[in-house]
N, C-alpha and C positions, 0 to 999 in steps of 0.2 A: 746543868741543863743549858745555859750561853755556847757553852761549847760546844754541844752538842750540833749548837744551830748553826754555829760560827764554819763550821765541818758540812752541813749539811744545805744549808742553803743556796752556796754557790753551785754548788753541782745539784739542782734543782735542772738545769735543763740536759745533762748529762749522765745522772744515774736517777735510780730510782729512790725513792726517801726511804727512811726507815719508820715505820709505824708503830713500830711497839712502846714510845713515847706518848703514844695516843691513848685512851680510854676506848675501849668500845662506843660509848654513846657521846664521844665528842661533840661538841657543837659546833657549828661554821655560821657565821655571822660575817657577809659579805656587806657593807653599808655601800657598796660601790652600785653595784648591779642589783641589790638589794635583795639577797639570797639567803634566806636561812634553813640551814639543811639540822638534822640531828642523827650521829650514826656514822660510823668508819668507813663503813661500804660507801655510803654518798659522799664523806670528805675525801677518800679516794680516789672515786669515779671524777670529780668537780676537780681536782689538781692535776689529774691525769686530762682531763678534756683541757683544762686552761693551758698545761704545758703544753699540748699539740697545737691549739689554737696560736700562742705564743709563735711557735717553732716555724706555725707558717705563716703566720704575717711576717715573722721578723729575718732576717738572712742576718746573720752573726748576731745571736741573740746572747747577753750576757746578763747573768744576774749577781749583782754586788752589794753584799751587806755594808750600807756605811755606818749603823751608829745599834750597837744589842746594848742592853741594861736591863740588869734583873730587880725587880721590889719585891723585897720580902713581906714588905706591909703589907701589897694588894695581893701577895703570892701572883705574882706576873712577872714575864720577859715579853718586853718590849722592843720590836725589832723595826728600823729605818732602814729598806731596802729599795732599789734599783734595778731596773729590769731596762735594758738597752739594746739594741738594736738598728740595720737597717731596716726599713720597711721594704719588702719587694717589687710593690705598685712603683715606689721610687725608683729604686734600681732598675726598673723594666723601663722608665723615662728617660731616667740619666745616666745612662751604661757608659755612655760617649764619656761624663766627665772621670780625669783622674785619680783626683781629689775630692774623694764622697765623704770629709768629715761632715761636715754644716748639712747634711742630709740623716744624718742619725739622728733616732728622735731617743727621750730617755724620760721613763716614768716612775716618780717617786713613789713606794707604797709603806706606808705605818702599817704594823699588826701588832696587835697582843696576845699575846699566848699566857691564857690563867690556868694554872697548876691548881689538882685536886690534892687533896693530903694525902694519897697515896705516891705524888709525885709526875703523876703524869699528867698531860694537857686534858684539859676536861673542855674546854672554849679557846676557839680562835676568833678573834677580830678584826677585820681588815675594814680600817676607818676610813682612811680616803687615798687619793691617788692624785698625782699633780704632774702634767707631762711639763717639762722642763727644757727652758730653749736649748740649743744647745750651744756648747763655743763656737762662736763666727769670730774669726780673722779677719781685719779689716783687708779687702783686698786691692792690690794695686796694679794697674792696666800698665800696657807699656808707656802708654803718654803719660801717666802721672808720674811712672818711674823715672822719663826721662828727662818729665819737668822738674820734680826734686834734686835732680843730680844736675843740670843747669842754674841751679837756685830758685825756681819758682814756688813758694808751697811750704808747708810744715817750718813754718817760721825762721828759717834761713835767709842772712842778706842776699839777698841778687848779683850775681855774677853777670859784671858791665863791659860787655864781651865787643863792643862796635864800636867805643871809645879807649880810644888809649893816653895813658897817663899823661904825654905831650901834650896831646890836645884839650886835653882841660885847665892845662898849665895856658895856653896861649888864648881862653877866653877871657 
């Protein structure tokens, strides 16, 4: 079943899932938006609306599973995923810049997926969600560039550019 998801989750915004892993009267347990649905047809319709939703707030929208593990005790798979993107509000402000990394915003989501004894998903959980800074590079302007490379800054002696060795010799 890990595998399963390992395969299927990334192309969550690119193809369409496979359901027949699901039960008919599955459950959806959203603790986010506090949603609980029962029934194929509604966890269907609710991933299919979220994927569109997704698709348009986000301009390169990517989903990456970082961390599946199955427990046999709880009969569960437990999946730590990532849903990333540009936002488009952004990119319609900052078109002008470059360099749009430190503009992606990136949203961690936990789910669990509890197996019925016949194997398939009978509940889904989706606990919480945590948007996450993203990497920022310290950036450097051309005057700090030029002060570091003069000596000014980031713990470098000073380069003693207006005195020369003679003349400190004859003070």
């Amino acid at each position: 079943m890990p595998s399963c998801f390992r395969l299927q989750l990334p192309n969550f915004f690119l193809k369409n899932m496979d359901y027949s892993i699901y039960r008919k009267d599955v459950e959806f347990v959203n603790s986010i938006l506090h949603i609980r649905t029962r029934g194929l047809v509604l966890y269907q319709l609710l991933l299919t609306i979220s994927r569109f939703l997704f698709m348009s707030y986000f301009s390169n929208s990517r989903l990456s599973v970082l961390k599946l593990t199955c427990h046999p005790e709880t009969c569960s798979v437990q999946a730590r995923w990532s849903v990333s993107g540009l936002p488009l509000h952004t990119l319609l402000f900052h078109f002008y810049q470059t360099d749009k990394t430190e503009l992606y915003k990136i949203y961690d989501v936990h789910s669990t997926f509890y197996l019925a004894s016949d194997g398939r998903i009978s509940l889904h959980k989706m606990e919480r969600v945590m948007p996450s800074d993203p990497l920022t590079l310290p950036k450097k302007t051309l005057l700090t560039a030029a002060l570091v490379a003069i000596g000014f800054g980031e713990d470098r002696p000073a380069l003693n550019f207006l005195s020369s060795p003679k003349a400190s010799h004859k003070l």
